[in-house]
C-alpha positions as CSV (number, residue, x, y, z in Angstrom):
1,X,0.0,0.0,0.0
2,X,1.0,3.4,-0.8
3,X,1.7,5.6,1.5
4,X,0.6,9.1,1.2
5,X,3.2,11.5,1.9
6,X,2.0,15.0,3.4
7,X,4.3,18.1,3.3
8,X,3.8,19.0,6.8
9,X,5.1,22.9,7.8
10,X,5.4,21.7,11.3
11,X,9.1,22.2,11.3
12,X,8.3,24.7,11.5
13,X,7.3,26.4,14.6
14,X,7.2,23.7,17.7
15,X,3.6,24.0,19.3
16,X,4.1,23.3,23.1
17,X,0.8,24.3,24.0
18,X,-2.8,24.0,21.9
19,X,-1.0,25.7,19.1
20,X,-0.7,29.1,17.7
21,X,-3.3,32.1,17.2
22,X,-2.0,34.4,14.3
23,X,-1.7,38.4,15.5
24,X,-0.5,41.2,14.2
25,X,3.2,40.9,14.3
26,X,5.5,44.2,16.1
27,X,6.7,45.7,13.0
28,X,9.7,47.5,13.5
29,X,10.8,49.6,10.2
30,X,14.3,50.7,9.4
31,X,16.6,51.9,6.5
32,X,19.1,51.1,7.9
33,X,21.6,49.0,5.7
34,X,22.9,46.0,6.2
35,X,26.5,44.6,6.0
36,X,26.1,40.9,5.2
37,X,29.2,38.7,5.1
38,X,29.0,36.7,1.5
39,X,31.8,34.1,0.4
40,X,32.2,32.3,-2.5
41,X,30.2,29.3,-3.8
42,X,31.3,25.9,-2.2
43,X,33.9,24.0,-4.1
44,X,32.4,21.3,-6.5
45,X,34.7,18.4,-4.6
46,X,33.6,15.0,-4.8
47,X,32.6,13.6,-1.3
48,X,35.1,12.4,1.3
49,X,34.9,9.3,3.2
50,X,37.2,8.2,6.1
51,X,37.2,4.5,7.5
52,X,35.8,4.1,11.3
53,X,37.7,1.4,13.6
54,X,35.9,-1.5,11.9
55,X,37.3,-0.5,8.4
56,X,33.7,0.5,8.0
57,X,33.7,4.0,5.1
58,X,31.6,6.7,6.9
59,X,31.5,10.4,5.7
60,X,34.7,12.5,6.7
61,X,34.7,14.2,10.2
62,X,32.1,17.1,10.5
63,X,33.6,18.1,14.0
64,X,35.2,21.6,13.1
65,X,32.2,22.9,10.8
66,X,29.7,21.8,13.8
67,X,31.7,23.9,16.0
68,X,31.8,26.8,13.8
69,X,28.3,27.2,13.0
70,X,26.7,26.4,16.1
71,X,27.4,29.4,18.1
72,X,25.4,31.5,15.0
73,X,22.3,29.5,15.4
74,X,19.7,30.3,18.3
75,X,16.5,29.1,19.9
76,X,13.1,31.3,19.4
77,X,10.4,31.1,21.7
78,X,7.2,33.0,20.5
79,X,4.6,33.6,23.0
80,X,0.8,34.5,21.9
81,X,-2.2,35.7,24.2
82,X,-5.3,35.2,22.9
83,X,-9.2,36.0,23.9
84,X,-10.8,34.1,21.4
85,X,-11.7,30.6,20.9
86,X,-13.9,28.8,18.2
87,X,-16.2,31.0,16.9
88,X,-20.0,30.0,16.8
89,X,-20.9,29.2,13.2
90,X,-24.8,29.9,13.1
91,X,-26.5,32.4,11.3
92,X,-26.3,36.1,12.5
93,X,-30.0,36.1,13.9
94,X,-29.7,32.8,15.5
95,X,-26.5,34.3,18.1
96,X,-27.1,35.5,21.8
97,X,-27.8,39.0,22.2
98,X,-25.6,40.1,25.3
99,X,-26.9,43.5,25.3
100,X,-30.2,41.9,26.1
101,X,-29.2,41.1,29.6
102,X,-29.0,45.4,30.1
103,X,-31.4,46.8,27.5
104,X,-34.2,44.2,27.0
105,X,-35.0,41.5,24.3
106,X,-36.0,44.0,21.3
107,X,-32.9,46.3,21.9
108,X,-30.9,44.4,18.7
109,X,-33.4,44.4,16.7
110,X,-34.3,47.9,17.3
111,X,-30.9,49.3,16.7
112,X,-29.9,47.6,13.7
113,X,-33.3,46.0,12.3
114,X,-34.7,42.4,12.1
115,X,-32.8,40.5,9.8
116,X,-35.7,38.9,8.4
117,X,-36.6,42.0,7.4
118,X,-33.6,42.5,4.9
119,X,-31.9,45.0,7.3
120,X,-29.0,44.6,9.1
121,X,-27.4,41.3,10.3
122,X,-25.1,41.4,13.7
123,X,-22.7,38.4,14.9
124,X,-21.5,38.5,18.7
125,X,-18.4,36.5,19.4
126,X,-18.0,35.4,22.9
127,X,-14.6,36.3,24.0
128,X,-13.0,33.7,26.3
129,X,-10.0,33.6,29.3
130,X,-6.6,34.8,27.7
131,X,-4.8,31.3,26.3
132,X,-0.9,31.8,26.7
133,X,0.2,30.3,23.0
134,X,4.3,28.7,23.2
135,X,6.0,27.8,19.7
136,X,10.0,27.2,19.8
137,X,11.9,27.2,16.4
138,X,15.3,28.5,15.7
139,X,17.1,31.1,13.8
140,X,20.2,32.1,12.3
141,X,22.3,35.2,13.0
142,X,23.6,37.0,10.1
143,X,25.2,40.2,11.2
144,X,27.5,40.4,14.4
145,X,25.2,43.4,15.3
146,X,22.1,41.0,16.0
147,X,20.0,40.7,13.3
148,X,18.3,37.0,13.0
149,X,16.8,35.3,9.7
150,X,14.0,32.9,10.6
151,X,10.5,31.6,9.2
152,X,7.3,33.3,9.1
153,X,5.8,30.7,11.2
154,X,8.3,30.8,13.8
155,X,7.2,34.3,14.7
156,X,4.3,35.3,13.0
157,X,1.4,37.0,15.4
158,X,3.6,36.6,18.7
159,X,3.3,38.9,21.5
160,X,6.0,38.4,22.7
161,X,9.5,36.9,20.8
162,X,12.5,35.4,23.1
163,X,16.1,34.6,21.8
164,X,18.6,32.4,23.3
165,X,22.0,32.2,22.3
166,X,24.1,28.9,22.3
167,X,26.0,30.5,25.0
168,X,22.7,30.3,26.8
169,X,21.6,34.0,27.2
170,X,18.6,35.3,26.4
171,X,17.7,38.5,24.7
172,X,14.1,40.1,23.6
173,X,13.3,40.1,20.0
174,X,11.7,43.0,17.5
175,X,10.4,42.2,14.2
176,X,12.0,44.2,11.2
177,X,9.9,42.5,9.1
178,X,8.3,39.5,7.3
179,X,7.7,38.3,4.0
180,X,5.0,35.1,3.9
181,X,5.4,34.9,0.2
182,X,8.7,33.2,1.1
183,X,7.9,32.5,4.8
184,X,11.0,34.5,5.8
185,X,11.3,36.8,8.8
186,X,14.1,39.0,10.1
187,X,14.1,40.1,13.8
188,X,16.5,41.6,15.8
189,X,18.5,41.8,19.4
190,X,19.9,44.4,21.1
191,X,23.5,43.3,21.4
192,X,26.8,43.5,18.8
193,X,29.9,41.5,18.7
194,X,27.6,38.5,17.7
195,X,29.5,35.4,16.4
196,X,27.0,35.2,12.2
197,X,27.1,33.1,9.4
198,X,28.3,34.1,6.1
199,X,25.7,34.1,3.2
200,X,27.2,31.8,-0.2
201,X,25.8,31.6,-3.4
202,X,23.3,29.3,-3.2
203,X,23.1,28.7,-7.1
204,X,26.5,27.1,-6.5
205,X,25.6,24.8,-4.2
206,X,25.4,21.2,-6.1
207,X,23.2,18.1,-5.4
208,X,24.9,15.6,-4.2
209,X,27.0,17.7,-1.6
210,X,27.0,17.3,1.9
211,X,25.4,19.8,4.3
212,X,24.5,19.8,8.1
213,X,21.4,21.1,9.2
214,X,21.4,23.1,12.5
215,X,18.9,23.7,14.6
216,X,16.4,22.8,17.7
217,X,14.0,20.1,17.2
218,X,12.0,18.9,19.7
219,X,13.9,21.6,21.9
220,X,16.8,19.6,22.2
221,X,19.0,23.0,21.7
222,X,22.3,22.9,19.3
223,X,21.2,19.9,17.5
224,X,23.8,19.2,13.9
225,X,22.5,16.7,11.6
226,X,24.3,15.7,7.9
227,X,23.3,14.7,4.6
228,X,24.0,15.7,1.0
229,X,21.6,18.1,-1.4
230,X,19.4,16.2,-2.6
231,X,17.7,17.9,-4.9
232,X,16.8,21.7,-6.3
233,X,14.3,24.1,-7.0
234,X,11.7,22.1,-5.3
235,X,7.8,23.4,-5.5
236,X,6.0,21.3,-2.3
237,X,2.5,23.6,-2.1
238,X,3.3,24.2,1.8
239,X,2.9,28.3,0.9
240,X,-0.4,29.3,1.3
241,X,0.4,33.0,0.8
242,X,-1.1,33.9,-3.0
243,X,2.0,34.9,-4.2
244,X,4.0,32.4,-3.0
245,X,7.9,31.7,-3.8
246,X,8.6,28.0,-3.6
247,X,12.2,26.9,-5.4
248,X,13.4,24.9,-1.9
249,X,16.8,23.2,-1.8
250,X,15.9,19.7,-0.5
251,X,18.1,17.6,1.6
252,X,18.4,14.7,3.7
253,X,19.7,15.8,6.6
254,X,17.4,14.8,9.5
255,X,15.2,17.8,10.1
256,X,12.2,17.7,12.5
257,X,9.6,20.0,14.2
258,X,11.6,23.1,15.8
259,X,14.0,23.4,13.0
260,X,12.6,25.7,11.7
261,X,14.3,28.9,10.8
262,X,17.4,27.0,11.3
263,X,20.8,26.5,9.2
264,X,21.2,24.9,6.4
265,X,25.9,24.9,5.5
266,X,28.2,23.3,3.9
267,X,31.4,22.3,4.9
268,X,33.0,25.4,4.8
269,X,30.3,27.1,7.3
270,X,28.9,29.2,4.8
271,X,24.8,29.4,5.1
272,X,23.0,28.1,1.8
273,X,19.3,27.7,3.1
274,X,17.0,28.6,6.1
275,X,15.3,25.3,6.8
276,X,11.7,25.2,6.3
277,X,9.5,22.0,5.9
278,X,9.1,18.8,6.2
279,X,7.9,15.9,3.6
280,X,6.5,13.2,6.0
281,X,3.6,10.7,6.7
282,X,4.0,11.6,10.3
283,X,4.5,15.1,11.2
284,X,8.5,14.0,11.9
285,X,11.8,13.6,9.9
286,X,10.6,10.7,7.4
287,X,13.3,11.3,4.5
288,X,13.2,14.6,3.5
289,X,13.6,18.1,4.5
290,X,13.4,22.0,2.6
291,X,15.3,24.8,3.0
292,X,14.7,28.1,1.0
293,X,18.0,28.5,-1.0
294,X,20.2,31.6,0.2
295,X,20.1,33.8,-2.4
296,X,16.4,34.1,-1.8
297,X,17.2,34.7,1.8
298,X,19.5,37.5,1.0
299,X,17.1,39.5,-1.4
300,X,14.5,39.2,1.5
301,X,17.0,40.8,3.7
302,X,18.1,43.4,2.1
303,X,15.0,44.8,1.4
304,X,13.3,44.7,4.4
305,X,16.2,46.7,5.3
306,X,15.9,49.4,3.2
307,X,12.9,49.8,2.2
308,X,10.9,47.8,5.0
309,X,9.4,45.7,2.9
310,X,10.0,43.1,0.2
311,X,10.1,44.8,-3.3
312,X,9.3,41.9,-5.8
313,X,9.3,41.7,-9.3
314,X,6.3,39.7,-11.1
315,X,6.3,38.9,-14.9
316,X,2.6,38.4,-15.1
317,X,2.0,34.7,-16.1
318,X,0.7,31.2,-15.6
319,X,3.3,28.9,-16.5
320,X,4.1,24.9,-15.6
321,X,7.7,23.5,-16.7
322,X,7.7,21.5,-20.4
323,X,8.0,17.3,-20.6
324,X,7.6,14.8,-23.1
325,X,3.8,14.8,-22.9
326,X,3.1,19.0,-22.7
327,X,5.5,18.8,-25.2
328,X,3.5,16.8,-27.5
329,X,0.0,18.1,-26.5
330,X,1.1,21.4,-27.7
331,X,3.0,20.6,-30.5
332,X,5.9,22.0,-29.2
333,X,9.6,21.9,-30.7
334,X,11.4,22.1,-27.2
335,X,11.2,19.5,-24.5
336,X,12.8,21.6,-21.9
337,X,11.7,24.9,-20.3
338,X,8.8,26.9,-19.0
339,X,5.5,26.6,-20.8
340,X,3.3,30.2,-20.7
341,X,0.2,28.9,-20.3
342,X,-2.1,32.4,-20.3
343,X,-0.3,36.2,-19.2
344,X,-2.3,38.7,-17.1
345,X,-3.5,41.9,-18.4
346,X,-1.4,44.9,-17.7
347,X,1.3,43.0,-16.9
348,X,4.7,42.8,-17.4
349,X,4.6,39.9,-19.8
350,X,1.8,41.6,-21.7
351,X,3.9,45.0,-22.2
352,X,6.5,43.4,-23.4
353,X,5.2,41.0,-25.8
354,X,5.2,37.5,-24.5
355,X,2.2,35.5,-25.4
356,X,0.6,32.1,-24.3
357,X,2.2,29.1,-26.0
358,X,5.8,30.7,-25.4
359,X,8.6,28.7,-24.0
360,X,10.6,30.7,-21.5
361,X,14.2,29.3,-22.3
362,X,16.4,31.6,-20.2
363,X,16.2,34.6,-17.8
364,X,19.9,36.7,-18.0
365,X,21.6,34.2,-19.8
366,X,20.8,31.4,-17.3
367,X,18.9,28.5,-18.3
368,X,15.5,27.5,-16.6
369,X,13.8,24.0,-16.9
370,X,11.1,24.9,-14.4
371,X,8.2,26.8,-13.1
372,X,10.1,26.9,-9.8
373,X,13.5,27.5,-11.3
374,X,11.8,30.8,-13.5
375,X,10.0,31.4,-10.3
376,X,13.0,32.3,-8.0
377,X,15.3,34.0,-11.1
378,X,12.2,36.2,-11.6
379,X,11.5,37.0,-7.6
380,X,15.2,37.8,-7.1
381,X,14.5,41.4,-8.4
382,X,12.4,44.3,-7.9
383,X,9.9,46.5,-9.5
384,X,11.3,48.4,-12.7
385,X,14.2,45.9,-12.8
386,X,14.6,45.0,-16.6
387,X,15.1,41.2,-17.2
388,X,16.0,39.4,-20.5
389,X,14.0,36.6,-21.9
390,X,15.1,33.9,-24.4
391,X,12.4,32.5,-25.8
392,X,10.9,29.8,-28.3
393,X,7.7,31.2,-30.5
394,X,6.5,28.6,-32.8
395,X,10.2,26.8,-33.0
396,X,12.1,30.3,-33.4
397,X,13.9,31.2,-30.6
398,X,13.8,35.4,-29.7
399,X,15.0,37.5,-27.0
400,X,12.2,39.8,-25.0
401,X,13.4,42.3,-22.7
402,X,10.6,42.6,-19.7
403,X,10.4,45.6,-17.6
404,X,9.1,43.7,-14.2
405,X,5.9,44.9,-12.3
406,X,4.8,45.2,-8.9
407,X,2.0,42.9,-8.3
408,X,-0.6,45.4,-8.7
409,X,0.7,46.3,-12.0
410,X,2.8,49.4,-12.1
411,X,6.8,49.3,-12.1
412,X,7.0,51.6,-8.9
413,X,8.1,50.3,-5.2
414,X,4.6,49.5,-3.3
415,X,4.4,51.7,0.3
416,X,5.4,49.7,3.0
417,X,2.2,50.1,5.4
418,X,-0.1,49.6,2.3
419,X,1.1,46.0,1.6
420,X,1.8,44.6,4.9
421,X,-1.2,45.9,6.3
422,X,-2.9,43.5,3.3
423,X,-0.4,40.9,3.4
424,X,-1.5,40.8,7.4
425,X,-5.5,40.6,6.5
426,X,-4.8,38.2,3.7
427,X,-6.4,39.7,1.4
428,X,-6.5,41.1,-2.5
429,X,-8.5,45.1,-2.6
430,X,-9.9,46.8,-5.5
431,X,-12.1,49.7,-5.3
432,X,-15.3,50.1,-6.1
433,X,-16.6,51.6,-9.6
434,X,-19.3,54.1,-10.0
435,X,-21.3,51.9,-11.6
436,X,-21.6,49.2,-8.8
437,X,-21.6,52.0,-6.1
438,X,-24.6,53.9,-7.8
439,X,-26.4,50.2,-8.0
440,X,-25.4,49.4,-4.0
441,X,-26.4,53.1,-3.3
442,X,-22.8,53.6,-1.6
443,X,-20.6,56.3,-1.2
444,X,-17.5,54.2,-2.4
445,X,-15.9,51.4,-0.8
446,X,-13.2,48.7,-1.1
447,X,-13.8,45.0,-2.6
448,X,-12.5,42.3,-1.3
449,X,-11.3,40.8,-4.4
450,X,-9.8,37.8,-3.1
451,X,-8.9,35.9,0.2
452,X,-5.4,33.9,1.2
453,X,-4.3,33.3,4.3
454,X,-4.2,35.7,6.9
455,X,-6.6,37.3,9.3
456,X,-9.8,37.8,7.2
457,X,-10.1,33.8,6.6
458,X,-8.8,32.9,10.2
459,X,-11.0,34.7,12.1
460,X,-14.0,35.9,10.7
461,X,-16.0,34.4,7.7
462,X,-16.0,37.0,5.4
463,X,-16.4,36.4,1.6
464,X,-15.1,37.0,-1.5
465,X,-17.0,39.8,-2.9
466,X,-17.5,41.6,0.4
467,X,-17.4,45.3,0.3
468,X,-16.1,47.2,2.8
469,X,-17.8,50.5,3.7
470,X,-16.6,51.3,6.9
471,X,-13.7,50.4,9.2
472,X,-14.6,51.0,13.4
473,X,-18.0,53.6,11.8
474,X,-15.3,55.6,9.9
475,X,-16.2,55.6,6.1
476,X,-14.0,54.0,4.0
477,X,-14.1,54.9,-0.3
478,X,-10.7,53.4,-1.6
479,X,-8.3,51.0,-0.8
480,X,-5.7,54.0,0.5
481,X,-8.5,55.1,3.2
482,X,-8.6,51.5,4.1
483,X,-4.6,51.5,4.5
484,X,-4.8,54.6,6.5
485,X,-7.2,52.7,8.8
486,X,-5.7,50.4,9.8
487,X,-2.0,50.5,9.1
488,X,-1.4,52.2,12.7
489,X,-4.0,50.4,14.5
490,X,-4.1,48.0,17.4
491,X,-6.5,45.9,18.8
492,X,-9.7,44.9,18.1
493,X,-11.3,46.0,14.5
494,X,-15.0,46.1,13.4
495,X,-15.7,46.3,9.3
496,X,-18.9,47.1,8.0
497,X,-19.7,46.5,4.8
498,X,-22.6,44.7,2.2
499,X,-22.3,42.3,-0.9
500,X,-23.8,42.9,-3.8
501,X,-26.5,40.4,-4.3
502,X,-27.0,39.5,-0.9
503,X,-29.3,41.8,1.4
504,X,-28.2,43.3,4.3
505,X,-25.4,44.9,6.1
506,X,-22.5,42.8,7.8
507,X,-20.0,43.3,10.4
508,X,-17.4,41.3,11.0
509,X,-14.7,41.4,13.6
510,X,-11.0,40.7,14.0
511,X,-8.0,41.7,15.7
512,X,-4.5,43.5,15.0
């Protein structure tokens, strides 16, 4: 029997507790840049063996990396308080009224309307005791002045984030920032003279190398485990963010919950991935482990530095990597590269030409056999970044030079508050036209074009379609009165807001 194999992205933070609650992250913004130490690419050496005191061949002695690296590489521990427990799921009229205790049985209906009278609709959530939320995972200093790369998940909606060094002391952590498209975060101590790792080039690194991976599974601090580089440019699904970078370096070194945000070297001590997931039946080290490749890391890093938040280039397109049998469904004369399969309006693919049914052959000179491959060339610049295509129309081969967008289709930086406020909600805005606001009999508002992961779907059940007409009674018309909103706000939020073919009014309620 066959045993199905689950990507699990428990490695990912360590739940000690009942698990974790997302919140609002502390976000920290600075400009400040970063010196990051970067060394060459590791040597492409074949692998060295030694012979153990039964003559038995076992990989050379990792004693003197493990020593190096370990001192770089730190325990997290995010704590989460929470009010909230499972929400009722019954319809709005069918919820307690606990106003009714004070004001009388009618005092609901009279304030907002029955709701079988196509008026308004209310919910009432009934908050709970405060649950104390405990994940561990680790991280990985990069710069001797104390700023740590980790997951996402590690630290995503904590309260409160703790550190501790190898040498056992233990520091308070801010969040400079996150990125969920790549489930990366960087957060920060207050102390210098910090023992880091250096940052190689990751395209470098070969399959079939060895690596350690460095970490703290199951809490069991300092913890070095070896294997070689399996394989690259991965795609495992684990993402959930809609814009999702997936091109993982996978390896079988022994990886397990709490590893998370760990170390991923080679033998020279140079960093070439931040561990990530898991593949496993079990939720534990079953074969095979991913780390998101370096280069990736540093791109992330750098511009949550300076510009405090991740500036990424999008080309535009739906695409899936060629084989024999796309290959022959389309007719096509290549057998390797990326397959377009449709291109977005106003994109960047559109503007400069690309069509469906073109092979993507290169980016820069470099070739690309995957979506995945294409995927992290592509995210490794910014906005306004011009890129150079080769690729195969029809059997002709042609070069295309593509002027990269931002994700909502113009080639400037997006404002930081503006997108991490949305990337925190989940969520895809648009405003409203005139057409559909004279026809709702609104003012303005913002659509909520589409939902991902984030705070929307978690704790409320909001729809696609919704559209939001005012944010804690203050009227909102576009998506930058929305931003403004909410981007300094803390706490608990109430939206207001209607759908278009669905009567009513609806409030729905979250927290930041």
């Amino acid at each position: 029997m066959k045993m199905k194999n689950h990507i699990v992205s428990g490695i990912i933070a360590l739940v000690v507790s009942l698990g974790v609650i997302w919140v609002a992250p502390e976000v920290v913004p600075s400009a400040k840049t970063l010196r990051i130490e970067h060394v060459n690419g590791t040597p492409s050496k074949g692998a060295l063996y030694t012979l153990d005191e039964n003559n038995e061949i076992v990989p050379l002695d990792f004693t003197a990396v493990s020593e190096k690296v370990m001192d770089a590489v730190v325990h997290i521990k995010s704590t989460q308080t929470s009010n909230y427990t499972a929400r009722d799921q019954q319809q709005y009229r069918q919820l307690p009224d606990p106003f009714r205790d004070f004001f009388g049985d009618n005092f609901m209906d009279q304030f907002f309307g029955r709701p079988d009278q196509g008026q308004r609709y209310y919910r009432y959530e009934t908050p709970q005791q405060p649950q104390v939320r405990v994940g561990t995972g680790s991280g990985v200093i990069i710069n001797s002045e104390g700023y740590i790369v980790t997951n996402n998940h590690v630290i995503a909606d904590a309260d409160d984030i703790e550190v501790t060094l190898h040498d056992n002391r233990t520091y308070k952590a801010t969040v400079v920032g996150t990125d969920p498209s790549t489930d990366l975060a960087l957060i920060q101590i207050k102390e210098k003279n910090l023992p880091s790792l250096p940052l190689v080039n990751s395209d470098d690194v070969k399959v079939g190398e060895w690596v350690l991976a460095v970490g703290n599974p199951f809490n069991l601090n300092s913890t070095v485990t070896a294997g070689i580089v399996s394989a690259k440019s991965r795609n495992i699904n684990i993402l959930r963010d809609q814009y999702a970078v997936e091109s993982f370096i996978q390896t079988d070194a022994a990886i397990n919950p709490g590893n998370s945000g760990g170390a991923l070297v080679n033998l020279q001590g140079g960093l070439v991935g931040i561990n990530t997931a898991i593949a496993s039946p079990t939720g534990a080290y079953a074969g095979y482990g991913f780390a998101v490749p370096s280069n990736i890391v540093n791109k992330v890093v750098e511009d949550l530095l300076k510009y405090g938040v991740v500036q990424r280039g999008y080309l535009g397109v739906t695409i899936r990597g060629v084989d024999g049998n796309l290959a022959k469904e389309k007719d096509l004369e290549v057998t390797k590269g990326v397959y377009v399969d449709s291109v977005a309006v106003n994109s960047a693919a559109l503007t400069a030409g690309i069509e469906s049914g073109d092979v993507i052959l290169e980016v820069n000179g470099v070739g690309v056999s995957t979506a995945p491959e294409l995927q992290e060339m592509i995210a490794r610049h910014r906005p306004g970044d011009e890129v150079k295509l080769k690729i195969n129309r029809n059997g002709k081969e042609m070069e295309v030079k593509v002027e990269l967008k931002n994700r909502e289709g113009e080639t400037k930086f997006l404002a930081k508050n503006r997108k991490e406020i949305f990337n925190i909600l989940g969520a895809e805005f648009e405003d409203v036209d005139k057409a559909l606001a004279r026809k709702l009999d609104i003012d303005g508002g913002v659509k909520v074009k589409k939902l991902y992961a984030g705070k929307l779907m978690k704790h409320t059940e909001m729809r696609e379609g919704f559209i939001i007409t005012k944010v804690d009674g203050r009227v909102i018309k576009d998506t930058e009165e929305l931003a403004k909103a909410l981007e300094n706000k803390k706490g608990g939020v109430l939206v207001e807001g209607v759908y278009e073919n669905i009567p009513g009014t609806y409030y729905y309620a979250f927290g930041l």
